[in-house]
C-alpha positions in Angstrom: 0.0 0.0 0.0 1.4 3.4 -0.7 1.1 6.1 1.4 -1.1 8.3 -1.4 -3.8 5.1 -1.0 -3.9 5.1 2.5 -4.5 9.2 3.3 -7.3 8.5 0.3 -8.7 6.0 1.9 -8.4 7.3 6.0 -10.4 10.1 7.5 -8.5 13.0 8.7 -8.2 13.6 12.7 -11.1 16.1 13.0 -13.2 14.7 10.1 -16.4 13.0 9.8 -15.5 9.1 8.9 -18.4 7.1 7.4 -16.6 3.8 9.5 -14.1 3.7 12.3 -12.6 0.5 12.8 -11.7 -0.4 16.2 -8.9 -3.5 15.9 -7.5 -5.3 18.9 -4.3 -7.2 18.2 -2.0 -9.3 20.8 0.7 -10.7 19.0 -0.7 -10.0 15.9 2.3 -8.4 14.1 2.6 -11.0 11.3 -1.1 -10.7 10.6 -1.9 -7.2 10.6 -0.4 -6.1 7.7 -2.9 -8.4 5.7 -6.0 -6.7 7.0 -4.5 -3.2 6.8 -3.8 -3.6 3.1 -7.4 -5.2 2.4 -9.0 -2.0 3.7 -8.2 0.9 0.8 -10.3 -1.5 -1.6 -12.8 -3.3 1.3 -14.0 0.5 1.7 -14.9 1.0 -1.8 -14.4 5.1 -1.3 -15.7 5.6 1.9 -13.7 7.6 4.5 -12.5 5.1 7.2 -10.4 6.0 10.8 -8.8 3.6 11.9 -7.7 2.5 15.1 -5.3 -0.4 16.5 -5.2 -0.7 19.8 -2.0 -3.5 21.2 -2.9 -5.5 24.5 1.0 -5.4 25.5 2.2 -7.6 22.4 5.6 -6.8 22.4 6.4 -8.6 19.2 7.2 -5.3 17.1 3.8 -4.6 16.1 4.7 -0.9 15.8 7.1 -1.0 13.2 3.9 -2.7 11.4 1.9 -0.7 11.5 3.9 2.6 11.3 4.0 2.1 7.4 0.2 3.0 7.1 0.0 6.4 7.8 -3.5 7.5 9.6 -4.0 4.5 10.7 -3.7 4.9 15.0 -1.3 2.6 17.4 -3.3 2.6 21.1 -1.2 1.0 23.7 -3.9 -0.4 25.9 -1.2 -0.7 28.8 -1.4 -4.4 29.2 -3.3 -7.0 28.3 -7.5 -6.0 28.8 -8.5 -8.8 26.4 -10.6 -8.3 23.5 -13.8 -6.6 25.1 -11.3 -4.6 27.1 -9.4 -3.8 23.9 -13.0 -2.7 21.7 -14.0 -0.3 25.0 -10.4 1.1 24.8 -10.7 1.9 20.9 -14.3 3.4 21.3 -12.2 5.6 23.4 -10.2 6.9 20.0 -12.9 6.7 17.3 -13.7 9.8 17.7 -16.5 11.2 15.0 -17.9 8.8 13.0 -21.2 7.2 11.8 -20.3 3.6 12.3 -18.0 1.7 14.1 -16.7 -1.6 12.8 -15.2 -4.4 14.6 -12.5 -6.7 13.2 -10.2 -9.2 14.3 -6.4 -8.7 12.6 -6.1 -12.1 11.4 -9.0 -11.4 8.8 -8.9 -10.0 5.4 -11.9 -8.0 3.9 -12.5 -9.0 0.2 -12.6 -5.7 -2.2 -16.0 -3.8 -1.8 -16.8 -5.7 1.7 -16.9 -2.4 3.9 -18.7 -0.6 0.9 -21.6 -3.2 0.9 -21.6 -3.3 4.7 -22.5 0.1 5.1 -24.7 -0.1 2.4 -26.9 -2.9 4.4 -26.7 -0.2 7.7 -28.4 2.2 5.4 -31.9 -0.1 5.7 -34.7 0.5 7.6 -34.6 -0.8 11.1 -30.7 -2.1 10.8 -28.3 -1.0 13.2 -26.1 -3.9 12.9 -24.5 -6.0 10.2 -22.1 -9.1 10.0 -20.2 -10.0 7.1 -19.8 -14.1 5.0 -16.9 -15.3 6.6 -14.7 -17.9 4.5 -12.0 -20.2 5.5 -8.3 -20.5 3.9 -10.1 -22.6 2.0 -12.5 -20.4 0.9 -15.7 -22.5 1.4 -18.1 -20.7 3.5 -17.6 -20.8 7.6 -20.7 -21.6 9.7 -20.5 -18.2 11.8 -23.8 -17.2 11.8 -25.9 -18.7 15.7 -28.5 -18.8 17.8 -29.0 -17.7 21.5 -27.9 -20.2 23.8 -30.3 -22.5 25.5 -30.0 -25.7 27.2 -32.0 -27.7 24.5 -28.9 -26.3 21.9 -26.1 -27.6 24.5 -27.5 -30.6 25.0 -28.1 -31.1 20.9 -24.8 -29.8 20.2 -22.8 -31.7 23.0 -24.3 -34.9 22.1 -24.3 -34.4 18.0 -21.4 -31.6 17.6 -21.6 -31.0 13.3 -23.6 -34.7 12.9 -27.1 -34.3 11.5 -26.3 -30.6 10.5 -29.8 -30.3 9.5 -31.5 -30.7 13.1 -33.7 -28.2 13.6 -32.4 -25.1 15.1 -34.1 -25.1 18.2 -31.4 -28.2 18.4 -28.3 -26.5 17.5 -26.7 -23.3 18.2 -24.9 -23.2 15.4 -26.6 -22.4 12.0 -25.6 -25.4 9.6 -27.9 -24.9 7.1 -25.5 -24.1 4.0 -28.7 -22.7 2.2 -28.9 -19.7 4.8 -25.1 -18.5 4.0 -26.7 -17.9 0.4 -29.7 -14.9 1.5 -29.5 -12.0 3.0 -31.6 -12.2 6.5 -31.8 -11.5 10.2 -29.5 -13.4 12.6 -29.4 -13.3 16.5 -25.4 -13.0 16.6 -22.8 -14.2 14.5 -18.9 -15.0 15.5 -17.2 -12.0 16.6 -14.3 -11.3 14.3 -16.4 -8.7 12.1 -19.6 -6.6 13.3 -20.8 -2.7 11.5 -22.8 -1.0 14.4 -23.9 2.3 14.0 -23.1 5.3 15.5 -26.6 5.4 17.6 -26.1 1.6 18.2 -23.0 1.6 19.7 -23.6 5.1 21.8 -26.9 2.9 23.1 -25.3 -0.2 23.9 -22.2 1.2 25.6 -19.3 -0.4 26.5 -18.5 -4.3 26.1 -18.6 -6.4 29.0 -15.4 -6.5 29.9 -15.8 -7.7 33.9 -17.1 -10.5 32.8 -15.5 -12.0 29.2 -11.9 -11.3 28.7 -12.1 -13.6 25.7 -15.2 -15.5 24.5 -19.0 -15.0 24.3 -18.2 -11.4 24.5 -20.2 -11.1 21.2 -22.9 -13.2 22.3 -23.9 -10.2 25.4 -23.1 -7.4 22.9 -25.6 -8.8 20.3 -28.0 -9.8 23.1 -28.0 -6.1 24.3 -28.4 -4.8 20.7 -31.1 -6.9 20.2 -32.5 -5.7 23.6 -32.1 -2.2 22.4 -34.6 -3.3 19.7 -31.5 -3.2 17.0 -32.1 -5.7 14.0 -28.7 -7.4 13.1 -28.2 -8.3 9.7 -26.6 -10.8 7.8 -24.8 -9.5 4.4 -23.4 -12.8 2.4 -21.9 -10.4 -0.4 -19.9 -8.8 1.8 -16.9 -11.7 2.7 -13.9 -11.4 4.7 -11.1 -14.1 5.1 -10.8 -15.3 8.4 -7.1 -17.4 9.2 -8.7 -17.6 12.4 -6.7 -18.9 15.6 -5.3 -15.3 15.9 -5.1 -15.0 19.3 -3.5 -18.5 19.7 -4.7 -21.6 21.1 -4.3 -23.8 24.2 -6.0 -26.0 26.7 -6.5 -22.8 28.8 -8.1 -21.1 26.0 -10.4 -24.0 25.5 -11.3 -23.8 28.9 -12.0 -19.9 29.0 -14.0 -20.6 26.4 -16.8 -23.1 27.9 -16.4 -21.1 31.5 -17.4 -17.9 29.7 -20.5 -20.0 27.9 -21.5 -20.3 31.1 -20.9 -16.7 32.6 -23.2 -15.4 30.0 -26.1 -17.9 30.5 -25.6 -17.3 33.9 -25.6 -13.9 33.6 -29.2 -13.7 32.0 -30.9 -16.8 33.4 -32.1 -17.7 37.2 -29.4 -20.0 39.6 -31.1 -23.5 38.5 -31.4 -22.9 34.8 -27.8 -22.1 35.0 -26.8 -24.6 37.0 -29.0 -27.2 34.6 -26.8 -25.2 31.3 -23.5 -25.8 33.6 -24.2 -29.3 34.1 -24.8 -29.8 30.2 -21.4 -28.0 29.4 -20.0 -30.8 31.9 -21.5 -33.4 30.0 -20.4 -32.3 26.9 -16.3 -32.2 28.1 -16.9 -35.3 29.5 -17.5 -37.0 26.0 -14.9 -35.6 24.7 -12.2 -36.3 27.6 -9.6 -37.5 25.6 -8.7 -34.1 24.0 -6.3 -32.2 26.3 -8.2 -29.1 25.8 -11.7 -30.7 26.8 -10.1 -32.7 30.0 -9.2 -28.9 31.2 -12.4 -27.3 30.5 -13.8 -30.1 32.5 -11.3 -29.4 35.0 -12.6 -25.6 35.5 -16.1 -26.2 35.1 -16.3 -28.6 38.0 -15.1 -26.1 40.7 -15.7 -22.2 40.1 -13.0 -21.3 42.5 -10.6 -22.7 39.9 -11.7 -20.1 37.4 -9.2 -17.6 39.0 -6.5 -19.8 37.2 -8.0 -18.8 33.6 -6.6 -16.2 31.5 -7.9 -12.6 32.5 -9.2 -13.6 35.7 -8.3 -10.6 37.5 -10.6 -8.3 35.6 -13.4 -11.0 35.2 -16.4 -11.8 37.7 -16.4 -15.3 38.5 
């Protein structure tokens, strides 16, 4: 990228930008060039600011992104996970009429931001979330449903078997027919989301006392929905997702199925939750032989082990 593309394609520091885009990176150095580059061409003319804001990477991430000029460096001061990391960058956005949410190890395909905004524009949409393909480039099942202990069950006991079940039976939208239309959607995986401007001064902040890393965009969709905010699916606008950006481990697992169950918890009455936490269990327990299921297991059977996950000292228990 040049540096005559990227002033054509940011938004001056006191200017109106039709999209800021908030990105959160931790150790994210080798994949952020990738996005940055995508964006001249994902915005399709429209004037984006651009803020990256570093959870304490310390893998050089600077230098990166120093060769795009106007796009912003936030240090966040350590490591305030990703919900942490979005309500830092909603600090910086200053003016603009959306706000767009992206993970670094993404690309966005030529036109995707364009047709994004585009969607925002219809009535009663404050919210829209892009196709998401693979490094294969077939279609990734990102779009789901609310949570509910029916779907646990259904999903621990069939994972991706009988994709077709009903979707009171699955979280997850298998359907490959629904990828293929435009249409509502409760909440989709969290590595791209367009809010408005009056969305996201509504909603507020992330929750980042309670989900460090995981189910964050569950609650945030929740609340927009709750707002009466219709989220929207857009399949023509597509993004490459590498995915695994933020690494993996058996911890991460774990945080994972313990933060499933913050959220139900956090909406739902003690024995409900304690039914949805049980079902979780059950679900680790079939799959015991992977180390990453034997140590979500491990944290789901005693809550006071939960200060041993990853950003427990800024999340509730």
């Amino acid at each position: 990228m040049t540096a005559y593309e990227s002033e054509r394609a940011f938004a001056g520091e006191h200017e109106l930008a039709d999209c800021a885009v908030i990105v959160v990176t931790y150790r994210s150095a080798k994949d952020i060039a990738g996005l940055l580059d995508s964006l001249p061409a994902a915005a399709d003319g429209l004037r984006l600011r651009v803020v990256v804001v570093d959870n304490e990477s310390n893998d050089g991430i600077e230098q990166v992104v120093a060769r795009y000029p106007g796009v912003r460096l936030v240090h966040s001061g350590g490591n305030l996970g990703y919900s942490g990391g979005i309500n830092v960058g909603r600090q910086h956005r200053r003016a603009a009429r959306s706000v767009l949410i992206l993970n670094p190890d993404l690309q966005a395909a030529p036109g995707s931001i364009r047709r994004m905004y585009e969607v925002l524009s219809e009535p009663g949409v404050e919210a829209v979330v892009p196709r998401m393909r693979g490094d294969d480039g077939h279609t990734s099942p990102s779009l789901r449903r609310e949570p509910s202990i029916a779907r646990a069950l259904a999903d621990g006991l069939l994972g991706a078997s009988w994709a077709g079940r009903p979707g009171w039976l699955s979280e997850m939208v298998w359907d490959p027919s629904v990828y293929e239309a435009p249409g509502p959607v409760e909440w989709a995986t969290g590595a791209a989301l367009l809010v408005s401007a009056d969305a996201d001064a509504a909603v507020g902040a992330w929750d980042d006392q309670r989900f460090f890393l995981y189910s964050e965009e569950t609650d945030y969709c929740r609340r927009l929905r709750a707002e009466g905010y219709a989220i929207r699916y857009a399949p023509d606008a597509e993004v490459l997702h590498r995915g695994a950006g933020s690494g993996t481990s058996p911890d991460l697992v774990a945080l994972n199925e313990v933060n499933r169950v913050r959220y139900y918890r956090k909406y739902h009455g003690p024995v409900a939750s304690a039914v949805f936490r049980g079902v979780v269990i059950l679900s680790e327990l079939l799959r015991i032989r992977r180390p990453g299921n034997r140590r979500a297991l491990h944290m789901l059977l005693s809550r006071r082990r939960w200060v041993n996950l990853p950003g427990a000292t800024r999340t509730i228990r």
